[in-house]
N, C-alpha and C positions, 0 to 999 in steps of 0.2 A: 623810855621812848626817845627821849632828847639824846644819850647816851648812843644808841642805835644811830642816831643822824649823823652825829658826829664822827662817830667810827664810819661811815662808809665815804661822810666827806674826807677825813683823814686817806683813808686808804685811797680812794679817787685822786686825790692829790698827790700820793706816793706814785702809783701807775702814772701818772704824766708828766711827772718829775723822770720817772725810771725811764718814762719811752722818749723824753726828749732830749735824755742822756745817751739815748743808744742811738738817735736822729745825729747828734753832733760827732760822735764816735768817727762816722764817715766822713765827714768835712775835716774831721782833726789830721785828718794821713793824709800829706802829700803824695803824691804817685810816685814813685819811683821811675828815675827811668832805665829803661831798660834794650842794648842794641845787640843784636848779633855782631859776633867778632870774625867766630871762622867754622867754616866747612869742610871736615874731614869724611872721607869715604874711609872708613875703616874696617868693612868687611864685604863681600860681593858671593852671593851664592847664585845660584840658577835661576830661582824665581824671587827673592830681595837682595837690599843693598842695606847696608846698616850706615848710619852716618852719625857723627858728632857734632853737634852742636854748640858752637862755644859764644856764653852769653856775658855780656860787662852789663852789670845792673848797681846803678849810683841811688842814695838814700839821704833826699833832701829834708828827713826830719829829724829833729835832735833827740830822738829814742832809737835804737835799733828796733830792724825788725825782721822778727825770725820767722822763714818763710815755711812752711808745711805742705806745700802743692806747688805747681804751678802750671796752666792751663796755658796753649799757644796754639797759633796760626801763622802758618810760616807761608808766604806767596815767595817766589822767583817770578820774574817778569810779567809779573799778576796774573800768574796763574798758582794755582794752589800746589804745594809741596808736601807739607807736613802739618798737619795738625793734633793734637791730644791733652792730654792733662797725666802730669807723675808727681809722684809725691816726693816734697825739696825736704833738708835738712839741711839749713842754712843758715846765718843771719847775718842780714847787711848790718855793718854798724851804723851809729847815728853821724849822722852827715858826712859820710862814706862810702866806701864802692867794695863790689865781690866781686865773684866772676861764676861761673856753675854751665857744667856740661849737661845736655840731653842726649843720649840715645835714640834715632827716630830709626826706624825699619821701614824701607818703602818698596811696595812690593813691582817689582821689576813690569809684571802685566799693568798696573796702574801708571806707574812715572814712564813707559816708553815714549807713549806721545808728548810727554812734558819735554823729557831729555832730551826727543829727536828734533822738537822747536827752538829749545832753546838753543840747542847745538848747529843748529842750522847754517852752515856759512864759514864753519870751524867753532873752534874752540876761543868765546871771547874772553876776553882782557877781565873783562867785569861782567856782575849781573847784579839789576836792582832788585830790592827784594822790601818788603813788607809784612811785618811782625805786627800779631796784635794779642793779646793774652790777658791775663791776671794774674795776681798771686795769693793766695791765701797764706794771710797772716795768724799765725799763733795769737793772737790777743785775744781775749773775751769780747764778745758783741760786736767785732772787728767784722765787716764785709770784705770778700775779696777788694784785691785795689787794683785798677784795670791799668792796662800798658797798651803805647801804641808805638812805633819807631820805622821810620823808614831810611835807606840807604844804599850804600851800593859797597857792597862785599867782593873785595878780588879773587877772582878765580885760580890764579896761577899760583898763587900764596897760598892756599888755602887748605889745596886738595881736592877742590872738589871740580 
């Protein structure tokens, strides 16, 4: 009987040992951060536009880490542009910077009114823009690590 007690305080103890291993897991990864660089229009058909997205992503902790997804929201002039999630093949180094493109398709019926706003006046110089996303990290018990960035991407450099 004493035997039985002991084993389940044993084990009780392992379980919250285990979960407030995997509680700190999260707290152990600095964010990353991560900005949009550039805007390539790289294909135009009838009903989409395919674009490039070129990202600088810095890695302020002393492990690398290798990313397996990653999840984004892309505003221009806060309005919504781009959003989704693809899967990365990557890995920032430890206290170091990448770089990694996305593919976004936008379907020409949805972004008209985006386009015709933004454009409004000509073709400006610049446009702010707001990124917010996550990345899903390769580690075991690892949570995505969320990203926020804001800025202003030039237009004429860019392509887009």
């Amino acid at each position: 009987m004493r035997s039985s007690k002991q084993l389940r305080v044993s084990v009780g103890l392992l379980a919250v040992m285990f979960l407030s291993a995997c509680a700190t897991t999260e707290t152990m990864i600095a964010a990353p951060t991560v900005q949009l660089k550039t805007v390539e229009l790289s294909k135009v058909s009838f009903n989409q536009q395919t674009f490039l997205l070129g990202f600088d992503v810095s890695n302020p902790n002393s492990f690398p880490l290798p990313v397996k997804a990653v999840k984004y929201r892309l505003l221009f002039d806060d309005k919504s542009f781009a959003n989704g999630e693809t899967r990365g093949n990557f890995t920032v180094p430890a206290h170091g910077d990448d770089q990694f493109v996305l593919s976004v398709n936008v379907s020409f019926l949805d972004s008209a009114s985006q386009l015709t706003s933004l454009l409004r006046g000509g073709v400006p110089d610049h446009v702010e823009y707001e990124l917010q996303g996550s990345l899903a990290i390769d580690i075991p018990f690892v949570k995505p690590v969320a990203f926020s960035s804001a800025g202003v991407i030039p237009v004429k450099n860019s392509g887009f």
